[in-house]
C-alpha positions in Angstrom: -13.9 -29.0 -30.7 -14.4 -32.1 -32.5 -11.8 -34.0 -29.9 -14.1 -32.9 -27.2 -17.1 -34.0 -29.1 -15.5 -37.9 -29.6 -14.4 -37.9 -26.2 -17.8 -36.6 -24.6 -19.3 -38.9 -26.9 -17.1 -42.0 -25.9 -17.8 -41.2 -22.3 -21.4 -41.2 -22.2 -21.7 -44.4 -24.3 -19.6 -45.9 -22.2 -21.3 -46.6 -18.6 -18.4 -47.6 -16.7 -16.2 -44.7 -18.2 -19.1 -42.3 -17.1 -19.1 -43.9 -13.6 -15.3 -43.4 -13.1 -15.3 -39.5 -14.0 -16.7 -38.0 -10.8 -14.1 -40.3 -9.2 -11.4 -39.5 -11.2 -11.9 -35.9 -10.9 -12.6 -36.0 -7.2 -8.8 -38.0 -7.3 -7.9 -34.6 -9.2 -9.0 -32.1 -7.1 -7.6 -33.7 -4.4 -4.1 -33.7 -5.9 -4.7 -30.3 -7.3 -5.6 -29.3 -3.5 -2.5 -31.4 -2.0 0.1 -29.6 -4.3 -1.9 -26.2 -3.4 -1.3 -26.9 0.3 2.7 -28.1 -0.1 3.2 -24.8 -2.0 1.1 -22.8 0.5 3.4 -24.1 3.6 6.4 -23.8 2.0 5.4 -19.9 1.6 6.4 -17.4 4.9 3.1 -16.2 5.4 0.9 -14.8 8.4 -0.5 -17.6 10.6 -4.2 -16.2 9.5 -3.2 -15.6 6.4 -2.0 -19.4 5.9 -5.4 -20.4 7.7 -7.9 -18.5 5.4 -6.2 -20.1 2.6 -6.1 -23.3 3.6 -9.7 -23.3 5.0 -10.7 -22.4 1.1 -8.3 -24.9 -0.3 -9.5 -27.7 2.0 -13.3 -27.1 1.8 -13.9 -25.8 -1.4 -11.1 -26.6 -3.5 -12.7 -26.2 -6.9 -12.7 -22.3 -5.8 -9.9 -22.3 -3.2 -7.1 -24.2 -6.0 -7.5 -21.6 -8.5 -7.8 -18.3 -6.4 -5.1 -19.5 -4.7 -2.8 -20.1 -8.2 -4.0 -16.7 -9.2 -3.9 -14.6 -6.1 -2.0 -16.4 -3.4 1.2 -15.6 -4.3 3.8 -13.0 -1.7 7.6 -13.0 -2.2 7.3 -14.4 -5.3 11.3 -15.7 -6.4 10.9 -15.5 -9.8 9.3 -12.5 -10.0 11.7 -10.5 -7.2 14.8 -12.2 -9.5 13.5 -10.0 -12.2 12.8 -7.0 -10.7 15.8 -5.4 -9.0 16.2 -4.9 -5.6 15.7 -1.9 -3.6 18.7 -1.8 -1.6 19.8 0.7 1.1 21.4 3.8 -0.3 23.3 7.1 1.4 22.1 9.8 0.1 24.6 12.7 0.4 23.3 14.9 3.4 24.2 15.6 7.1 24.5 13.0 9.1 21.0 12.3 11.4 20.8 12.1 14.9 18.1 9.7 14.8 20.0 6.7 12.6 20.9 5.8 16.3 17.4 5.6 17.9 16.3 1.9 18.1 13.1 2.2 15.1 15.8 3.5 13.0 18.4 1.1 13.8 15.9 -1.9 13.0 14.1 -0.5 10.3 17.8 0.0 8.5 18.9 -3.8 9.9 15.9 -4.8 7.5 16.8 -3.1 4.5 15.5 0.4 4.6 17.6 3.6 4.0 19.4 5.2 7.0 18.1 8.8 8.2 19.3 11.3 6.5 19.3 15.0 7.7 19.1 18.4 5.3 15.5 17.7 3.9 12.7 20.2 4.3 9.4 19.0 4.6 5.6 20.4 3.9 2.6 18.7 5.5 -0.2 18.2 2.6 -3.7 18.0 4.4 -6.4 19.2 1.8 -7.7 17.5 -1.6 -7.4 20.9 -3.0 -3.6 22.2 -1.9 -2.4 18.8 -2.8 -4.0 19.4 -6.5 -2.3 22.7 -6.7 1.0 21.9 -5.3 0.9 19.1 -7.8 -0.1 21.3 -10.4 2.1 24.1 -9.8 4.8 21.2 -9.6 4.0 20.0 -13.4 3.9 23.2 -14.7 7.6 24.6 -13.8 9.4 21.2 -14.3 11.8 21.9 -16.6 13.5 18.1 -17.6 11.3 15.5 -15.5 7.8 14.7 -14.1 7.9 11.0 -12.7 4.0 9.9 -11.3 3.4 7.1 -9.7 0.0 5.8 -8.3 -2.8 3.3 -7.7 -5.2 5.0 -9.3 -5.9 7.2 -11.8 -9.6 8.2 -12.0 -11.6 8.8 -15.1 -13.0 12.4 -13.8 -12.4 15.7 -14.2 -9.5 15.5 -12.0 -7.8 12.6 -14.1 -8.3 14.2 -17.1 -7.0 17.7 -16.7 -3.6 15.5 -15.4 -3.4 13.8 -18.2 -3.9 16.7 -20.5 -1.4 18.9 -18.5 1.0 16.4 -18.5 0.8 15.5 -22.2 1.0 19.9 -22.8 4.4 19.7 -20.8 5.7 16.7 -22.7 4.7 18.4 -26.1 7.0 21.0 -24.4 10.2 18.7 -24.6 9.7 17.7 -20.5 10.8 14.1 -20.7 7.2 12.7 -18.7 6.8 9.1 -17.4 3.5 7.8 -15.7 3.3 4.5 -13.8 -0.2 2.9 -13.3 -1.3 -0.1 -11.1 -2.7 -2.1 -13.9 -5.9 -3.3 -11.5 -6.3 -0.1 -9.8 -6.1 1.7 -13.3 -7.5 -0.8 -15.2 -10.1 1.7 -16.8 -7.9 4.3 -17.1 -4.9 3.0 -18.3 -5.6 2.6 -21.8 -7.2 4.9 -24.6 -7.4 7.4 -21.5 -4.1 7.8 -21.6 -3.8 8.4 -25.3 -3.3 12.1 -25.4 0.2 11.9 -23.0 1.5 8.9 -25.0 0.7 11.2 -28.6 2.4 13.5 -27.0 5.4 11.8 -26.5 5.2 11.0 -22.6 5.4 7.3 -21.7 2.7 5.2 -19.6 4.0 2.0 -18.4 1.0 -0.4 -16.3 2.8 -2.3 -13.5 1.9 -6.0 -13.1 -0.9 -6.4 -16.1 -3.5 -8.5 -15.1 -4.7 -9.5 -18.1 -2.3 -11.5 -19.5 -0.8 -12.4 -16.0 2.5 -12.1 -15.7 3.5 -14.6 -13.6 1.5 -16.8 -11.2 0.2 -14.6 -7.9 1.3 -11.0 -10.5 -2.8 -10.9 -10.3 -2.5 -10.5 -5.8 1.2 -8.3 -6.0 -0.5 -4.2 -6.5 1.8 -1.6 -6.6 0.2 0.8 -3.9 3.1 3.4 -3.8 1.8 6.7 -4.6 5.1 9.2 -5.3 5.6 12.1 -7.5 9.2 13.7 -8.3 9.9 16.5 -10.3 13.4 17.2 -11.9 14.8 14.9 -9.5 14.8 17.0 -6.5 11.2 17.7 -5.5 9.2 15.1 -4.3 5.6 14.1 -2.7 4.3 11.1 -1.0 1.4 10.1 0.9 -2.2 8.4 0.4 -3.6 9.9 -1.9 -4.7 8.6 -5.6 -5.0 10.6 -9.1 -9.0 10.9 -8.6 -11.7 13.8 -7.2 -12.6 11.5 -4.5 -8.8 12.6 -3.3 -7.8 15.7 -4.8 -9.2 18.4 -6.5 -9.2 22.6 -7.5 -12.1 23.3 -5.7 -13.7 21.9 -2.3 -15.7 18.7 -3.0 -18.4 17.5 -0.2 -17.6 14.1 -0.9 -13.7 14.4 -0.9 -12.1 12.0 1.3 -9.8 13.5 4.3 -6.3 12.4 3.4 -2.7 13.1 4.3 0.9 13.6 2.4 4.3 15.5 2.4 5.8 17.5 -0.3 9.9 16.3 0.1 13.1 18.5 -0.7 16.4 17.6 0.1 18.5 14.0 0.1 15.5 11.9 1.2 14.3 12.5 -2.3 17.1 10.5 -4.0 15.5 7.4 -2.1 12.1 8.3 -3.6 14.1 8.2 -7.2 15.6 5.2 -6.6 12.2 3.6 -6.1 10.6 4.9 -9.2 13.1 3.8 -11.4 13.4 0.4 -10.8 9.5 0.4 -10.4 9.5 1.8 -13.9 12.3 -0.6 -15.2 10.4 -3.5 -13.7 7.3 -2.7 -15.3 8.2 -0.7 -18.9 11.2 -3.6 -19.6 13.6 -0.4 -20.0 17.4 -0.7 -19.1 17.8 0.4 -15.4 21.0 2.1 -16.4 19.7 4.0 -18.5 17.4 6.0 -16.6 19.8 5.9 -13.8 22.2 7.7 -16.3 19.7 10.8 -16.4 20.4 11.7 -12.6 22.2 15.1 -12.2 25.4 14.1 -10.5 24.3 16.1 -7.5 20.9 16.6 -6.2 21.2 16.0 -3.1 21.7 19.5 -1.8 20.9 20.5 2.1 17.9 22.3 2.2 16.6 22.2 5.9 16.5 20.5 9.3 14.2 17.4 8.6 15.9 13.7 9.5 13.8 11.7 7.2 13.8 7.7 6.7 11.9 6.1 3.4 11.2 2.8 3.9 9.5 0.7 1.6 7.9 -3.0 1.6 7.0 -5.4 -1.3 8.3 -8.7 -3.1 11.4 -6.1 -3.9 12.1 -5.7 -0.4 14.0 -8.5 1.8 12.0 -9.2 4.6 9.6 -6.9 6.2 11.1 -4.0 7.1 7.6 -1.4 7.1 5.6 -3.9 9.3 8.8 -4.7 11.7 9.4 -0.7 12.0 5.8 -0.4 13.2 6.0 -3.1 15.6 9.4 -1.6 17.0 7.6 1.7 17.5 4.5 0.4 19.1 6.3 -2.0 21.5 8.9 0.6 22.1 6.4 3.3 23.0 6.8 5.0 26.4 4.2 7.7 26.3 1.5 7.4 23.5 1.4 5.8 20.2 -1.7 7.2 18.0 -2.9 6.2 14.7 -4.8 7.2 12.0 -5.8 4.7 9.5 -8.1 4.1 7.1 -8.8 0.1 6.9 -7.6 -1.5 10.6 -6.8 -5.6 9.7 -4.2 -6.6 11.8 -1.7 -9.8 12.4 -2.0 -11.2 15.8 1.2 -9.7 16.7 0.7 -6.1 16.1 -2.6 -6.6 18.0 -1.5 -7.9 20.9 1.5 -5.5 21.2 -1.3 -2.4 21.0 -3.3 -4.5 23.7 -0.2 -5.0 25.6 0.9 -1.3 25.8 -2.9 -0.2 26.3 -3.1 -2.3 29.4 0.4 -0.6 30.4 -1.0 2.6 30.8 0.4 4.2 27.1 -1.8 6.6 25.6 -2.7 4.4 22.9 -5.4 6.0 20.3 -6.8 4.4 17.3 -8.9 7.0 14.6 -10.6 4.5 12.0 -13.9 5.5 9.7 -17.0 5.6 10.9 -17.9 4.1 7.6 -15.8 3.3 5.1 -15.8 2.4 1.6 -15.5 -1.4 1.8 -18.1 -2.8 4.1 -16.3 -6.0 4.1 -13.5 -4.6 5.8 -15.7 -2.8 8.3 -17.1 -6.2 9.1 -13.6 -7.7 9.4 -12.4 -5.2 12.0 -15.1 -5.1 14.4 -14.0 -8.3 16.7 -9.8 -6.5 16.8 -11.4 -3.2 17.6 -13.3 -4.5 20.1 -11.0 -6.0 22.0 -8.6 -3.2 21.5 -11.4 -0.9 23.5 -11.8 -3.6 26.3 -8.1 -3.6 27.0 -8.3 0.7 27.4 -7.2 1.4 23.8 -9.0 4.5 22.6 -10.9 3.7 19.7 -12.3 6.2 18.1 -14.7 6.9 14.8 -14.1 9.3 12.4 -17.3 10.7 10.5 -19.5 12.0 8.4 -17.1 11.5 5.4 -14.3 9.4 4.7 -10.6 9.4 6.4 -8.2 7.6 3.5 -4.9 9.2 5.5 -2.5 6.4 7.1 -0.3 7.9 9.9 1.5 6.8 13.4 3.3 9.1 15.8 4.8 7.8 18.9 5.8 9.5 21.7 5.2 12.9 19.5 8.9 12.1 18.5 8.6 9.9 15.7 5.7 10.1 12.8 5.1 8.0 10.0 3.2 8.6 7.0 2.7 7.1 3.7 0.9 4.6 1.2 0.2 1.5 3.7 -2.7 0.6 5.8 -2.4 -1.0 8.4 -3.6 -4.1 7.2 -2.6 -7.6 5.8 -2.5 -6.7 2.4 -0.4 -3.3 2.7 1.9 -5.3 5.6 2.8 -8.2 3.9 1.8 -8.2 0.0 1.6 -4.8 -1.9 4.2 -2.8 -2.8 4.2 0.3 -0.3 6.5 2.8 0.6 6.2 5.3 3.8 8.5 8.0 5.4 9.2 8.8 8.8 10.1 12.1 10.1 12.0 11.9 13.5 12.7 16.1 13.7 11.0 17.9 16.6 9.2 20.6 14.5 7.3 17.8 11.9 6.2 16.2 14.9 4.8 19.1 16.4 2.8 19.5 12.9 1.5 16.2 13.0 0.4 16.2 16.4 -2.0 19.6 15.7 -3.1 17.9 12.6 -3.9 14.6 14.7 -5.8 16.3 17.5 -8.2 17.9 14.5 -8.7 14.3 13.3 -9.4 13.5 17.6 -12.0 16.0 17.8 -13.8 15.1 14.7 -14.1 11.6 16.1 -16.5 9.9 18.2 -15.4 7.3 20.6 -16.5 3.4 20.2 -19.7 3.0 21.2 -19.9 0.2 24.2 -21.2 -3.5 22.3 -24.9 -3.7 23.2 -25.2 -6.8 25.4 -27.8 -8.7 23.3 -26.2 -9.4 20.0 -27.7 -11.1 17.2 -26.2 -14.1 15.6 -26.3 -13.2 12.3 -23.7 -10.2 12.6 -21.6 -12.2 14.3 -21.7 -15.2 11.9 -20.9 -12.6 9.5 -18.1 -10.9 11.3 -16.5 -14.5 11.4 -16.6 -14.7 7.4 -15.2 -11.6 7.4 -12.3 -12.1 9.5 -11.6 -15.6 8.1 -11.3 -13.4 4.6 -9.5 -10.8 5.6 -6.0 -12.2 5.1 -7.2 -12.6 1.0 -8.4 -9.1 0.7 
């Protein structure tokens, strides 16, 4: 402090040392800015990604330089040379069918997992039987309870988790929770207490406060998977919290969507928790690995699944490429539910594209959701997606958090990601696709209930004001940040 006194007081008794500082720090922002541009090229991001970024570097760099430092970061090379890699594995099972269809064959070509046949799948499409199921699941594990998620809320329904989970780990169940430290950030601490007396371990992924590495504060670990004794498994959208789950019906409970897993597919899912774990608790990777049964792979039905994940861990971008493949291979329909609608110019166009085509092409997207700014951002894309015949359609009252494609009613895909920037290119996500006759058929019912609870676009009045369209521009310049 007294440095910075002297040097304040040098400064300011000095005239021509007072005239030269806005100068010299005008000389540093712009360095600052230059070196935050170089970096920001030399980065593979979106085209409106890059542009947002730049526009906040170049106009107001005392803001734009240290968001950007803090937040800008994507495939960060130090941090994925830390973490390991999730590489494709081959999960004992019958062989699939559908590791010769052309989604498959590309989303493999970019890293993902092959198909694998033998697993048996239930559709999760209530707050209250996805409680239940996860309950039920907690109480008869016998050696392992591995949770994973984005958020954990401090409700009623976080609270009874915790406390079952820390009674099962009392019980000898070896229990391991894995928390988005920004999602969780309230709930990751003293909340958490009772499971880690117990003897369960919490591990927060990605702390934000210290940061880890630069850009750790942008890279969120959105993957939402639960695994039980290494052989049952669930994934889907939905958090730890009452606005997603719950015992009992909730009026404000969000509509979402998941799969309980059984069979060779959920090997995938284990692979991906442990070195998510590893990566984030600094344990061995071998170690954990060490605890799988040698087989738990067993046949247990018809389903051909694919888990596919995408991240800084992933090479590439295999989850955005495999949707791209299955919208611009499309032949009959391609419908999707989603909760936040964002897209890259590409994905876009190719909806557009197929629209104009004559493919069934339907879009279900909240009336309302819960981040206005996003509802702002997508109202240019959905409006050009209804003038080029796309069916765009409104889901309300309530929210709809579920995230799900199906194409052709052949293929379906389900999991953490929406189909936005941030879930495309930056978070770590992880979805499943089900390419097996009798999902399908499942997913299509569920899908037409979403259709009929919808309202279509309303037509854009012809006089608009300026001011929502001023703001629509913000929004869509931000977008690629959010």
């Amino acid at each position: 402090m007294e440095t910075l006194r002297q040097v304040y007081e040098s400064v300011r008794e000095h005239p021509i040392s007072s005239a030269l500082l806005p100068h010299l720090l005008t000389v540093l922002g712009f360095l600052l800015a230059f070196l935050a541009i170089a970096r920001l090229m030399s980065e593979r991001k979106q085209p409106g990604n890059t542009f947002a970024w730049l526009f906040a570097i170049a106009f107001i760099p005392w803001l734009g330089v240290p968001l950007y430092l803090l937040f800008g970061g994507r495939k960060i090379k130090k941090l994925a040379a830390r973490k390991a890699r999730l590489c494709p594995l081959l999960p004992d099972g019958p062989p699939a069918a559908s590791a010769d269809t052309f989604a498959a064959r590309v989303l493999t070509l970019n890293g993902a997992c092959p198909p694998v046949g033998g697993n048996r799948v239930h559709f999760i499409t209530t707050g209250e039987e996805a409680f239940a199921q996860l309950e039920q699941h907690i109480r008869e594990a016998k050696h392992t309870i591995h949770l994973m998620t984005f958020i954990l809320g401090r409700d009623a329904v976080g609270k009874r988790i915790i406390k079952l989970l820390a009674q099962r780990a009392k019980e000898g169940v070896k229990v391991r929770l894995l928390l988005d430290s920004l999602g969780c950030f309230m709930s990751s601490g003293g909340f958490c207490d009772p499971l880690r007396q117990a003897g369960g371990e919490v591990a927060k992924f990605m702390p934000v406060m210290p940061l880890q590495t630069r850009g750790s504060a942008n890279l969120r670990n959105h993957r939402k998977i639960a695994i039980f004794d290494h052989r049952l498994a669930a994934l889907g959208g939905r958090n730890l919290a009452s606005e997603y789950m719950g015992p009992t019906p909730l009026k404000r409970r969000w509509r979402d969507f998941g799969a309980g897993l059984e069979g060779p597919a959920v090997s995938v899912l284990n692979e991906i928790f442990i070195t998510d774990w590893c990566f984030a608790s600094g344990q061995p990777l071998e170690r954990l690995r060490a605890e799988l049964p040698v087989a738990v792979s067993a046949s247990v039905g018809e389903s051909e699944i694919q888990i596919v994940t995408s991240g800084p861990d992933v090479a590439g971008d295999p989850l955005y490429e495999g949707i791209l493949s299955l919208v611009q291979q499309a032949e009959r329909s391609v419908w999707i539910i989603t909760p936040y609608f964002i897209p890259d110019e590409v994905l876009q166009r190719s909806l557009m594209v197929q629209a104009r085509a004559g493919i069934d092409i339907r879009l279900v997207v909240p009336a309302k959701s819960n981040h206005f700014i996003t509802d702002l951002a997508r109202r240019q894309h959905l409006r050009d997606l209804r003038a080029a015949g796309v069916k765009v359609l409104l889901y309300g009252p309530g929210m709809n958090h579920a995230k799900l494609i199906l194409v052709d009613g052949a293929v379906g895909l389900w999991g953490s990601a929406n189909l936005d920037m941030r879930s495309l290119f930056v978070n770590f996500e992880v979805g499943a696709l089900t390419y097996s006759a009798a999902d399908t058929r499942q997913l299509t019912r569920w899908m037409e209930e979403v259709f009929a609870q919808s309202k279509p676009m309303p037509a854009p009045k012809s006089s608009q004001r300026l001011l929502p369209t001023i703001r629509e521009e913000i929004a869509r310049l931000l977008a690629p940040m959010l």
